[in-house]
Structure formats: C-alpha cells, structure tokens
DOTI-939384 format. One record per atom (N, C-alpha, C): x, y, z. Coordinates in steps of 0.05 Angstrom, whole numbers, padded with zeros to 5 digits, always signed. Layout:
XYZ;...
//
This chain:
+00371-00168+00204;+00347-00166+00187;+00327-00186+00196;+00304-00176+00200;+00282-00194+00211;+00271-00208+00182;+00264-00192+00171;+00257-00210+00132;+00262-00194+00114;+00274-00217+00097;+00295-00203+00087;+00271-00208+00053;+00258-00184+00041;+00237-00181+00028;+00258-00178-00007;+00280-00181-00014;+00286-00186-00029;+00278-00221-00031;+00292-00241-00012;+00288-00265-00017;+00258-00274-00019;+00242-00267+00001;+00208-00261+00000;+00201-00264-00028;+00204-00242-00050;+00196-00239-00073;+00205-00262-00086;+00230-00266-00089;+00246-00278-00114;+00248-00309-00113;+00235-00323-00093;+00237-00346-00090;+00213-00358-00102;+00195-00332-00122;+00173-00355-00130;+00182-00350-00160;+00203-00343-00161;+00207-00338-00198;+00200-00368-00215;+00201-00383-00197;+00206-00413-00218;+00176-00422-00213;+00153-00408-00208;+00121-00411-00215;+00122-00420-00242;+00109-00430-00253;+00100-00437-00285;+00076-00421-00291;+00078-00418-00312;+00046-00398-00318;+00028-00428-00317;+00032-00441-00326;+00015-00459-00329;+00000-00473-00307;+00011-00468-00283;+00001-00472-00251;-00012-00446-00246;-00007-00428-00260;-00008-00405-00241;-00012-00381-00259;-00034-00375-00272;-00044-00357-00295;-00055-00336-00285;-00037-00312-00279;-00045-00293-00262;-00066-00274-00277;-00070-00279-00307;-00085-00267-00312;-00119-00271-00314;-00117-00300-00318;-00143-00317-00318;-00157-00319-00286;-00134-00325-00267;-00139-00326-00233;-00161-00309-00227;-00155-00278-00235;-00172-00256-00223;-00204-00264-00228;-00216-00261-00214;-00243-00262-00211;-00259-00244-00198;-00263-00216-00195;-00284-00209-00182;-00298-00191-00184;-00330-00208-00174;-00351-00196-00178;-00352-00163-00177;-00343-00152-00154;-00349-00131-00149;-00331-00106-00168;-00314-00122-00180;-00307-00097-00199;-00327-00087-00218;-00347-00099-00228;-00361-00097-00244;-00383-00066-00242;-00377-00062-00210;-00392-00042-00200;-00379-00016-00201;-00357-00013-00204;-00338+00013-00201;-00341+00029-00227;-00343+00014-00253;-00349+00033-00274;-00371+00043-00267;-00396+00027-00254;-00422+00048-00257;-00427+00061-00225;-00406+00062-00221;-00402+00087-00195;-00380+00110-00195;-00367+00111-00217;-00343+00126-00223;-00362+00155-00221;-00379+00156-00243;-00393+00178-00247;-00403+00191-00228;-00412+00181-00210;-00427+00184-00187;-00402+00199-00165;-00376+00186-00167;-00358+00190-00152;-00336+00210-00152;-00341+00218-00180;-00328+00237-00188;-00343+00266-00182;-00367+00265-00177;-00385+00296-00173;-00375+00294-00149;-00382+00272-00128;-00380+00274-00103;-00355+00279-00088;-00338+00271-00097;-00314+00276-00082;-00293+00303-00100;-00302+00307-00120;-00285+00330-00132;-00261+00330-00133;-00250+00305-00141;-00219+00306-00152;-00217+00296-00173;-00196+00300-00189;-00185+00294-00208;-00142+00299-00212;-00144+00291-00190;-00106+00276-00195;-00103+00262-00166;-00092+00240-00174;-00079+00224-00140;-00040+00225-00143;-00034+00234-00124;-00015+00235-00124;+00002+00211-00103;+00016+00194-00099;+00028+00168-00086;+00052+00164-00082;+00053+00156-00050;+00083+00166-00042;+00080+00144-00018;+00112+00122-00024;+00110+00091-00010;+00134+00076-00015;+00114+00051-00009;+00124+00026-00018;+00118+00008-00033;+00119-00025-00026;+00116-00042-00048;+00080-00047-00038;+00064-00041-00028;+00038-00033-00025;+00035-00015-00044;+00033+00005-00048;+00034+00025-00072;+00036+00019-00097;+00066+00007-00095;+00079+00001-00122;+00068-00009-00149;+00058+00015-00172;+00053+00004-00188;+00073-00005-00216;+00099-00011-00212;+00117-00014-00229;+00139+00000-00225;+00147+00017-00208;+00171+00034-00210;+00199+00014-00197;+00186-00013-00178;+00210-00021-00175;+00223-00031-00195;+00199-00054-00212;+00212-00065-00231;+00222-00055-00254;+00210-00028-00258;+00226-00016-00282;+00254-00016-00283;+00271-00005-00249;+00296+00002-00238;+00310-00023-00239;+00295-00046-00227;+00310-00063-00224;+00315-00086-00250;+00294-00078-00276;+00295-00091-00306;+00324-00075-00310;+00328-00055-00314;+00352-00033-00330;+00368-00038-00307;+00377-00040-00276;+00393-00038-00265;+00403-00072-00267;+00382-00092-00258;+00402-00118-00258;+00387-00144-00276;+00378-00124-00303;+00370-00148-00324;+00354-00169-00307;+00345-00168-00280;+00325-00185-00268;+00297-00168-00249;+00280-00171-00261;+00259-00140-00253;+00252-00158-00224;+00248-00146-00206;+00232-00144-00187;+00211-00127-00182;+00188-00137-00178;+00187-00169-00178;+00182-00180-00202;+00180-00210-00206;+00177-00222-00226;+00156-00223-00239;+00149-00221-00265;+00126-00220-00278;+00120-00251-00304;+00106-00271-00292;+00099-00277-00274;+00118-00282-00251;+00102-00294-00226;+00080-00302-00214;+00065-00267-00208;+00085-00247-00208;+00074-00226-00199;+00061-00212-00220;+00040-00191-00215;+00023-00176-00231;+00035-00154-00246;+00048-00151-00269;+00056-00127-00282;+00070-00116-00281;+00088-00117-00247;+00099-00100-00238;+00103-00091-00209;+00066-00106-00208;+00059-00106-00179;+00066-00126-00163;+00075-00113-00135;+00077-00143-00112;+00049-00154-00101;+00034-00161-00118;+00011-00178-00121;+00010-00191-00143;-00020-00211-00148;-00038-00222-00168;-00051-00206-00188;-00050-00181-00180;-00072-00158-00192;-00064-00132-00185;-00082-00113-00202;-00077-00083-00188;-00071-00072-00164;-00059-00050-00147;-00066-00057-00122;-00084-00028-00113;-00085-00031-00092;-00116-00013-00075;-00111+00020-00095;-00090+00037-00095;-00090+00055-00106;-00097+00061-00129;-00096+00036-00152;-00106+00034-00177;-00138+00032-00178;-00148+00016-00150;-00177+00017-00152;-00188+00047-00139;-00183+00052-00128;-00189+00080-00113;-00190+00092-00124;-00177+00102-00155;-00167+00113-00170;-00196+00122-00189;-00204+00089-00198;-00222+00083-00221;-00246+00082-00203;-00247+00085-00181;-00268+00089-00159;-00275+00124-00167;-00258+00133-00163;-00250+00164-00165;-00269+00168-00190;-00263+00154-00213;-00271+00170-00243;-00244+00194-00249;-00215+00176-00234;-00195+00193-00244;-00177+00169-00273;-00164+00181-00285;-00166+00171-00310;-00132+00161-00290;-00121+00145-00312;-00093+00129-00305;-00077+00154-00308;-00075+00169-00337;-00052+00194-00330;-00057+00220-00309;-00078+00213-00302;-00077+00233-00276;-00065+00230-00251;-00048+00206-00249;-00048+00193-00228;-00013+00190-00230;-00003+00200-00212;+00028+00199-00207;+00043+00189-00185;+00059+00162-00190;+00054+00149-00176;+00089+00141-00169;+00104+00151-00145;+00125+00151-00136;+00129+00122-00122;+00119+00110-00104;+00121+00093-00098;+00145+00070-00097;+00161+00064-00086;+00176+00045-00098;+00185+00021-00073;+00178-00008-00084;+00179-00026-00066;+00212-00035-00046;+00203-00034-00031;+00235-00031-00012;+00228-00008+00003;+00219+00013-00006;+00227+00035+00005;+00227+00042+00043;+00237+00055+00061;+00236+00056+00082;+00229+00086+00086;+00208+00101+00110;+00202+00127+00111;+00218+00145+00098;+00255+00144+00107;+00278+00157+00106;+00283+00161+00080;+00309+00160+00072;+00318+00154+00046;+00337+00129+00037;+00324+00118+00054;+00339+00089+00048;+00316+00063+00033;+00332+00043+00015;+00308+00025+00006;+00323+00006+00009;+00311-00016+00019;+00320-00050+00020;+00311-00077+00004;+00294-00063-00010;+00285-00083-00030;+00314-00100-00054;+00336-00090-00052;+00359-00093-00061;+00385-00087-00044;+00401-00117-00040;+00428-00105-00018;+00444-00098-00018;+00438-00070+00000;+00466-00050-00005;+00456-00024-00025;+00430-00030-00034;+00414-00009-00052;+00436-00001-00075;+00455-00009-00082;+00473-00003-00102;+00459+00017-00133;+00432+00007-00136;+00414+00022-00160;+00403+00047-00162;+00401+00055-00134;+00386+00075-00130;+00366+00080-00129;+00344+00062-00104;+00323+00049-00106;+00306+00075-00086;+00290+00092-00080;+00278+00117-00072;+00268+00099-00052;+00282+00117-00027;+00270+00115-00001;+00241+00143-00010;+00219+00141+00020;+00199+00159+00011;+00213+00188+00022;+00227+00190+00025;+00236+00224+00034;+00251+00230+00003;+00259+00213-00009;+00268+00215-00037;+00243+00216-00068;+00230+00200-00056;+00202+00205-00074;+00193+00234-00065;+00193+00235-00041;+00174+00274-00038;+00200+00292-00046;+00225+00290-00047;+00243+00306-00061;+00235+00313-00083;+00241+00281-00104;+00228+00277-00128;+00196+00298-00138;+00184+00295-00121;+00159+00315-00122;+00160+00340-00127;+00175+00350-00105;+00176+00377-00103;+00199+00384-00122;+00215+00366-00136;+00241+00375-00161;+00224+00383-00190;+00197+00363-00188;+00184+00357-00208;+00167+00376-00218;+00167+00397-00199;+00153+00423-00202;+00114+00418-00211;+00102+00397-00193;+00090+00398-00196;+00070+00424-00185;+00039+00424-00193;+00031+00437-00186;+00002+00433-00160;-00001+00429-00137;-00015+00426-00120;-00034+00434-00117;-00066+00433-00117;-00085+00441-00115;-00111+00424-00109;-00139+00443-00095;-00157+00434-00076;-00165+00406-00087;-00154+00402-00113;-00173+00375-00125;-00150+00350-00130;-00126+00354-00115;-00107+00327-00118;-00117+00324-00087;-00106+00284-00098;-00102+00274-00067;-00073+00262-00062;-00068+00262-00039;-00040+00247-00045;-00046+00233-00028;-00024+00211-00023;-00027+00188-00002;+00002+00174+00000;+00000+00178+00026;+00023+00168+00034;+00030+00142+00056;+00044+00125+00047;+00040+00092+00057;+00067+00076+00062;+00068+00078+00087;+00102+00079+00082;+00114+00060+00118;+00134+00052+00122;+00132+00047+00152;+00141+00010+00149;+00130-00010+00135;+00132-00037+00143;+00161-00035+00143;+00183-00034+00125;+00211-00034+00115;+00230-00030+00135;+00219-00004+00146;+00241+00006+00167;+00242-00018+00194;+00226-00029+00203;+00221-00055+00220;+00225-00081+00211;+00212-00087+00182;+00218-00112+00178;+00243-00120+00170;+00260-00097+00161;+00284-00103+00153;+00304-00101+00181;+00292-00088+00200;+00304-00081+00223;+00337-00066+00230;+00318-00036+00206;+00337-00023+00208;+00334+00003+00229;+00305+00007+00232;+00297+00017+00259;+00287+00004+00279;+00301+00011+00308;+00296+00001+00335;+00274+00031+00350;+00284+00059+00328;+00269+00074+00349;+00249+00084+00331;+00224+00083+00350;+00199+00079+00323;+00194+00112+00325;+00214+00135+00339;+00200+00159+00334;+00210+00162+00309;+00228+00155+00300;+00251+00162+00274;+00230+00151+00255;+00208+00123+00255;+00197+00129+00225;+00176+00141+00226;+00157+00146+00252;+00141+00160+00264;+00148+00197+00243;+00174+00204+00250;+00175+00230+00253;+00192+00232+00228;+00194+00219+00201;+00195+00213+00174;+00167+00214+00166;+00146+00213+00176;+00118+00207+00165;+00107+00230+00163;+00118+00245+00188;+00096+00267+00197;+00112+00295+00180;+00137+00293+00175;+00157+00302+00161;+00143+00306+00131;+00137+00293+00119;+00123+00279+00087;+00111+00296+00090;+00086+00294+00106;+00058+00308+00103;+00068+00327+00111;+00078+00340+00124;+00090+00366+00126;+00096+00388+00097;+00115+00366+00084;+00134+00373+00064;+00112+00386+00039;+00090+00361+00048;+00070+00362+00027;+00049+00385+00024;+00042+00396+00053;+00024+00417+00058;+00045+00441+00050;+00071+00448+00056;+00084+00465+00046;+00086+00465+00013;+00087+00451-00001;+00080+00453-00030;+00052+00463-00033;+00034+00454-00018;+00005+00467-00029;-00018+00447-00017;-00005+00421-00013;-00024+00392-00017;-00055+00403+00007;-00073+00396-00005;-00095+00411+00012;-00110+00378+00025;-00101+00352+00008;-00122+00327+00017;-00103+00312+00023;-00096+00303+00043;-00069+00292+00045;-00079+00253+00057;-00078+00238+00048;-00088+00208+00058;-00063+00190+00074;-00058+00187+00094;-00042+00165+00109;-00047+00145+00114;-00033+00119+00115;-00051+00098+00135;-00029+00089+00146;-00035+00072+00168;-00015+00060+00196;-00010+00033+00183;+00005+00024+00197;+00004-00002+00184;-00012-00023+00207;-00015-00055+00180;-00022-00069+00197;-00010-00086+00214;-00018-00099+00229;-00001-00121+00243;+00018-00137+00227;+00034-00130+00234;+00064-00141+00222;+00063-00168+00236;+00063-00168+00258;+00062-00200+00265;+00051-00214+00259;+00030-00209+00244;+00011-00228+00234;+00021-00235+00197;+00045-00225+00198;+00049-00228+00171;+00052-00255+00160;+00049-00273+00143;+00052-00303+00144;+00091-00318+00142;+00102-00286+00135;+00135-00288+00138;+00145-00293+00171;+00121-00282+00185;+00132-00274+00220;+00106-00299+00234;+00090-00303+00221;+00071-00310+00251;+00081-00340+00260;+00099-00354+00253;+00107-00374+00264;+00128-00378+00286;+00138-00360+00269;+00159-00355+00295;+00159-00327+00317;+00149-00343+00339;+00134-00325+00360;+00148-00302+00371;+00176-00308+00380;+00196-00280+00386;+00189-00258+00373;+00192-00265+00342;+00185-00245+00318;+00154-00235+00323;+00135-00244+00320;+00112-00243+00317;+00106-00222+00342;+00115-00235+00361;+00104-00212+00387;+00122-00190+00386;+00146-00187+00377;+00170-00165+00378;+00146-00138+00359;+00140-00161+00339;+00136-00136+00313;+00106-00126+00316;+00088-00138+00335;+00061-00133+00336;+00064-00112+00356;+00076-00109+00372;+00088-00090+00400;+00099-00069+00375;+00108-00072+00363;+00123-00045+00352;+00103-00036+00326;+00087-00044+00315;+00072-00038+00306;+00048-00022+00319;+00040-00037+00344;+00015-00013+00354;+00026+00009+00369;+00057+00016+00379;+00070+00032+00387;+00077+00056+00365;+00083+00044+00342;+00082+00059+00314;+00063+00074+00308;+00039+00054+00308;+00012+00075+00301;+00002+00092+00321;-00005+00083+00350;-00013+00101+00362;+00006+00123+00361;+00039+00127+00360;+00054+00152+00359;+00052+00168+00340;+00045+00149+00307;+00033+00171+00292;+00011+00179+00286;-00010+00172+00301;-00030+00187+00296;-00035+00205+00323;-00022+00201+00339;-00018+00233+00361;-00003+00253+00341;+00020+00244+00331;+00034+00264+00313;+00014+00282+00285;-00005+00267+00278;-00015+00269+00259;-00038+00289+00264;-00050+00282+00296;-00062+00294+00308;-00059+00327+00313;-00031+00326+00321;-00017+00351+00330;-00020+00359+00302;-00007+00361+00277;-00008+00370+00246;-00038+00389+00245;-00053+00366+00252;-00089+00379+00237;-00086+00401+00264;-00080+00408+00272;-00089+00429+00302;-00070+00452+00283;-00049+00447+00280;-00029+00464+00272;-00044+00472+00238;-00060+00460+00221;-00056+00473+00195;-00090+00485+00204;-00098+00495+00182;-00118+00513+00173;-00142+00489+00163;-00162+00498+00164;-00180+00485+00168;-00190+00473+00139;-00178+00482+00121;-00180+00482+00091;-00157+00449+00080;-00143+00448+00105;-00126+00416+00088;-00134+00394+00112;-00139+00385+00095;-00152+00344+00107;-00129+00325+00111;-00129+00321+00127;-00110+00299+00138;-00117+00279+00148;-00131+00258+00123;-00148+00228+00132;-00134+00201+00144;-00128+00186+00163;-00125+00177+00174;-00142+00147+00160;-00124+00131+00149;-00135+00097+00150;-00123+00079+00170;-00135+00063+00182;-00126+00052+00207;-00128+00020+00194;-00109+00014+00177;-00113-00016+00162;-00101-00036+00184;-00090-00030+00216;-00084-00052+00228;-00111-00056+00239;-00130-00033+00251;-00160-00056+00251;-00174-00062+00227;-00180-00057+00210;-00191-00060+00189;-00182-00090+00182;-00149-00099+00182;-00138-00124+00168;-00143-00141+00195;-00149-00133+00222;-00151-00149+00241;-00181-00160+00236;-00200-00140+00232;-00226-00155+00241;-00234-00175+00207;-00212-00172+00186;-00220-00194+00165;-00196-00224+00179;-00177-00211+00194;-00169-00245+00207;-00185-00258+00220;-00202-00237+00235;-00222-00249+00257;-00241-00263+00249;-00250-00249+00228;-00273-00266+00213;-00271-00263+00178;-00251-00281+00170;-00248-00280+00145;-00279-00281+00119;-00293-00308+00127;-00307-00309+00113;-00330-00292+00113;-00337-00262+00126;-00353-00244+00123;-00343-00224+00108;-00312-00223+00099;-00304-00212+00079;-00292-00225+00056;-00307-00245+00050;-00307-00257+00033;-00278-00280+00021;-00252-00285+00045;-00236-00295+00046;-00233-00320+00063;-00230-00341+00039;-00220-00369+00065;-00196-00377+00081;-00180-00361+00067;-00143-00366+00076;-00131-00339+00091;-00130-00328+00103;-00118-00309+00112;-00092-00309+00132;-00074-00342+00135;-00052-00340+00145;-00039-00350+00125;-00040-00360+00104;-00012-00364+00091;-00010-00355+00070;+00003-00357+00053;+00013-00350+00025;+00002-00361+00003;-00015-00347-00018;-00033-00358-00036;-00008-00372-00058;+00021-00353-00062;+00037-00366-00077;+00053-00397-00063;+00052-00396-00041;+00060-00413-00029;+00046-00441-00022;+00016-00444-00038;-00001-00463-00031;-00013-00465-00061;+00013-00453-00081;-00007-00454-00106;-00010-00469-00115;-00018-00495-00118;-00022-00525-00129;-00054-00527-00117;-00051-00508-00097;-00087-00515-00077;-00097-00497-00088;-00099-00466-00094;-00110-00447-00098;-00114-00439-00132;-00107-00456-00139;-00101-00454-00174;-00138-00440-00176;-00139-00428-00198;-00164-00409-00201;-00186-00391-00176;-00176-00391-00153;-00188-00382-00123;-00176-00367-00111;-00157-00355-00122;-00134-00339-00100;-00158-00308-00100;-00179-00304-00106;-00183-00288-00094;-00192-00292-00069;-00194-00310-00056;-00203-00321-00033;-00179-00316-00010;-00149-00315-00020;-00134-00313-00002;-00126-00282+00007;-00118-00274+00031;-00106-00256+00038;-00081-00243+00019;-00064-00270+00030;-00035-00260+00016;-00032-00274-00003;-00012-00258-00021;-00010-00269-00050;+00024-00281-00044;+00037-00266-00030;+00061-00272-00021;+00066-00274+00007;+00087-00273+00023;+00086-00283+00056;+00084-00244+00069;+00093-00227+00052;+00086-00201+00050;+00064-00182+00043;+00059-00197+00024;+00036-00169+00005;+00008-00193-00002;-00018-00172+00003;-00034-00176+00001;-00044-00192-00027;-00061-00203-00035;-00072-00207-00061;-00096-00176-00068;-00093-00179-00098;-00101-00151-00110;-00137-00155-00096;-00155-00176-00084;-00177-00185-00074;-00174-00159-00039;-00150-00165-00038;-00148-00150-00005;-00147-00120-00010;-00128-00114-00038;-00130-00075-00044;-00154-00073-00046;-00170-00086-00062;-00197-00078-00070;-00217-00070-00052;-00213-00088-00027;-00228-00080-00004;-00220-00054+00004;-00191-00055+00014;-00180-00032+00023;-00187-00007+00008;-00193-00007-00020;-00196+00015-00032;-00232+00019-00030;-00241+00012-00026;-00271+00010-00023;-00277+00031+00013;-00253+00013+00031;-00246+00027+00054;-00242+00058+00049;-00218+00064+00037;-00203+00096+00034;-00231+00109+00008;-00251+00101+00004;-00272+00112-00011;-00290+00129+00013;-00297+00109+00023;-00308+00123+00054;-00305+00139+00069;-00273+00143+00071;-00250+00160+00085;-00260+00185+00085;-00252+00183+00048;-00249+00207+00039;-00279+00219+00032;-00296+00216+00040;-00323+00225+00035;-00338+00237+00052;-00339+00266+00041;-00356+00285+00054;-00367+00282+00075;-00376+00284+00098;-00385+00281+00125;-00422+00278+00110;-00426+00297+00110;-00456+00303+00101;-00456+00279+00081;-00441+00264+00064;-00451+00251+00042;-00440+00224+00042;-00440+00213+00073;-00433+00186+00081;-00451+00172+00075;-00468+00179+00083;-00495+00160+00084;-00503+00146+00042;-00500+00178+00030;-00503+00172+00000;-00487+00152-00009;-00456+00153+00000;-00439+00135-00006;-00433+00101+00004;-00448+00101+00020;-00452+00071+00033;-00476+00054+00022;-00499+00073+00008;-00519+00056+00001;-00518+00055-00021;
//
C-alpha cells in the first residue's frame, strides 16, 4: 500500500473544536454570488437532477453513515471533518449543484470514500462493512430503478484509490472500469454524462516528500489520463450525437493553481491545512489541502465554478464567463 487513507483521515480525530471551528473557519466571499446566479443558471443549462458516482471527493456522507452503524466510529470524523465530508466544507458537487438552481433532493449522491473504479473499497481493512466500490454504486443505480432523462447530469470521479492504495499496477484495468460506468450509464438512458481525470497524485502532500513515490505516481497518473480520455474519446464517436460526454482535466487545472497559487487566491498549496492547524486557525481557506489527501471545501468551490463552464452551451460561453 502506497497510503494507506484510512490512517490519513483518522489521525486528526484528537483536533479540539476549540483550535479548530470548522464551522466559523469557512469564509468565502464568492459564495455570496451563486444564489444570485442560480436563476440565471438554471434557464441556461436546463437541468434539474445531478446524479454522483465516486469517491471520498464526491462524498457527501455515505461513508460516514456506513462506518457510524458499522464500527460506532464514523469516518471521517466530525469534527475536524465537515459533516461527513473529507473536507472543511461542502465539496465541489454540492456547489455545482446550488450553481445549477438544483435543489438538495434532486441530487443523488452514491459516492462513497475509499471507493476504487472496480468493486472494491479501501477506505476500511479488508472492507469487512460493505463499503461500494463505483461499479457497485452504478449497480446500485440501475437496481434503484431510477429514471434517466435529457435534464439529469451525472458525474463520475473515481481512479485516486486504485493507485494510492496500490492495488492496481495496470492502469488499463481502472482506465477500462471508467469507460465501463459511462457505458453502463448511457445504456440506462444517461444523455449528460461529466468525468474528470485525476490530478497529480504526486503532488499529493501524503507523497511529495518522498520522491520514489512522488515520481512513481505522477508517471502513472498522466498515463491514466491520457488512456482515458482516448477511451473516452472512442465512446463520443461510438454514441449519437444527442449524449455529452464532458471531460474535466483537474490534473492541469490543480497544476497551474500550484504554479501560481496566489492568482487563485491560495497561500499554502503543499501541505496540510489540518496538519499546520495552530498556523491556519481562521484562514484555511487559503490552503489547498485540508488533509494530506483531500482538498479544502475553498479548492471544490473553484473546481465547481470550473465543471460550470464545462457544461455550458458552446454558443453561451461567453454569457457565462461575464
């Protein structure tokens, strides 16, 4: 196991709220703008349900529900962690969401932290609970009898687990778990389908010290993405011209805020905001990571501001940027 993301989480359980007030922490300006763009965003993009299918990126509570009822100790911890979330705050799908002008029950959200493409999850060892790999969440879907149509989106986010846990060496196997999903998904009906690649794993603040790791996993990372988005490539040629298959590319996106943090509004972007919390007490939106893994809810927000763009009409880019 390269990191082992059970110990990751659980070693900040002994935070004090009193260092570390994850509810007071949050600060930002730019939320303030999404209620008076919902309206706006809802004519323009024409949806109303998101559908979510992952990991602990995703995750808005489903791990810790499993793991409160399975081992009387939720993962992750609430505090230092957000609600449920492996962050400080909401994460990017919750803002994208309220970006949308889609309401919270419209929004179904499979997700579960650990999870690996397959049907395996590592966020717990030996998975003894029954923790949903994502080929088990899109089961789950299609058991659920939902119903698919031109105005859901789904999104699928999946891939760090199978590497960092290093349970895959061959990257077509999570490659061809991905392309599998969206497959699974257009056969139910799914007509807007959203993916993203991942980012540099080496640059993770768990891996970038130690260099073996760091260069092993940054090599298998851009080998990962470029193979799935040829794969992904091949998909849009094969369906009908009627289902979207958007592509987020968050390893440049999270590269050019390392490169130049303070143009996106962050001063810390190699270490751990929980890990320096005595320095960051009321500023963590300033940091990257909230943990040596997962972003602070400051980094979804961007990212969801990103997948706003994505998904927006060709003709009505320009409306949506100004």
């Amino acid at each position: 196991m390269i990191v082992n993301l059970y110990d990751v989480v659980n070693k900040y359980r002994h935070i004090n709220l009193d260092l570390v007030n994850i509810s007071q922490s949050i600060d930002l300006p730019s939320l303030s703008n999404i209620q008076r763009d919902a309206e706006f965003n809802k004519k323009l993009y024409n949806l109303n349900k998101i559908y979510v299918f992952g990991d602990s990126l995703c995750d808005v509570g489903n791990s810790f529900d499993v793991t409160s009822l399975a081992l009387g100790q939720p993962i992750p911890a609430t505090p230092p962690y957000f609600c449920g979330r492996f962050s400080n705050g909401r994460v990017w799908v919750e803002y994208l969401a309220e970006l949308l002008g889609i309401n919270h029950d419209r929004c179904t959200n499979f997700a579960v932290g650990g999870a690996n493409t397959g049907n395996t999850n590592t966020l717990v060892p030996n998975n003894s609970i029954g923790l949903l790999g994502l080929q088990q969440q899109i089961d789950k879907f299609k058991a659920e009898n939902y119903q698919p149509d031109s105005q859901s989106l789904y999104i699928i986010w999946a891939g760090a687990n199978d590497y960092l846990s290093g349970s895959i060496t061959d990257l077509t196997i999570s490659t061809k778990n991905l392309s599998n999903a969206v497959q699974s998904l257009v056969d139910e009906g799914a007509k807007n389908i959203m993916i993203l690649n991942l980012p540099d794993l080496g640059l993770l603040p768990a891996i970038r010290n130690d260099s073996q790791k760091s260069v092993l996993l940054t090599n298998l990372t851009k080998l990962h993405n470029s193979t799935l988005e040829n794969s992904l490539e091949a998909l849009r040629q094969s369906f009908c011209e009627s289902i979207r298959i958007m592509s987020i590319d968050v390893y440049s996106l999270f590269n050019q805020v390392f490169s130049n943090p303070k143009e996106f509004g962050f001063t810390n972007v190699k270490d751990s905001a929980l890990a320096q919390y005595e320095k960051f007490q009321g500023c963590s939106e300033t940091f990257f990571f909230w943990d040596e893994i997962h972003p602070t809810t400051a980094a979804h927000l961007m990212l969801a501001k990103i997948a706003l763009k994505v998904l927006a009409p060709v003709k009505e880019l320009s409306l949506v940027e100004s």
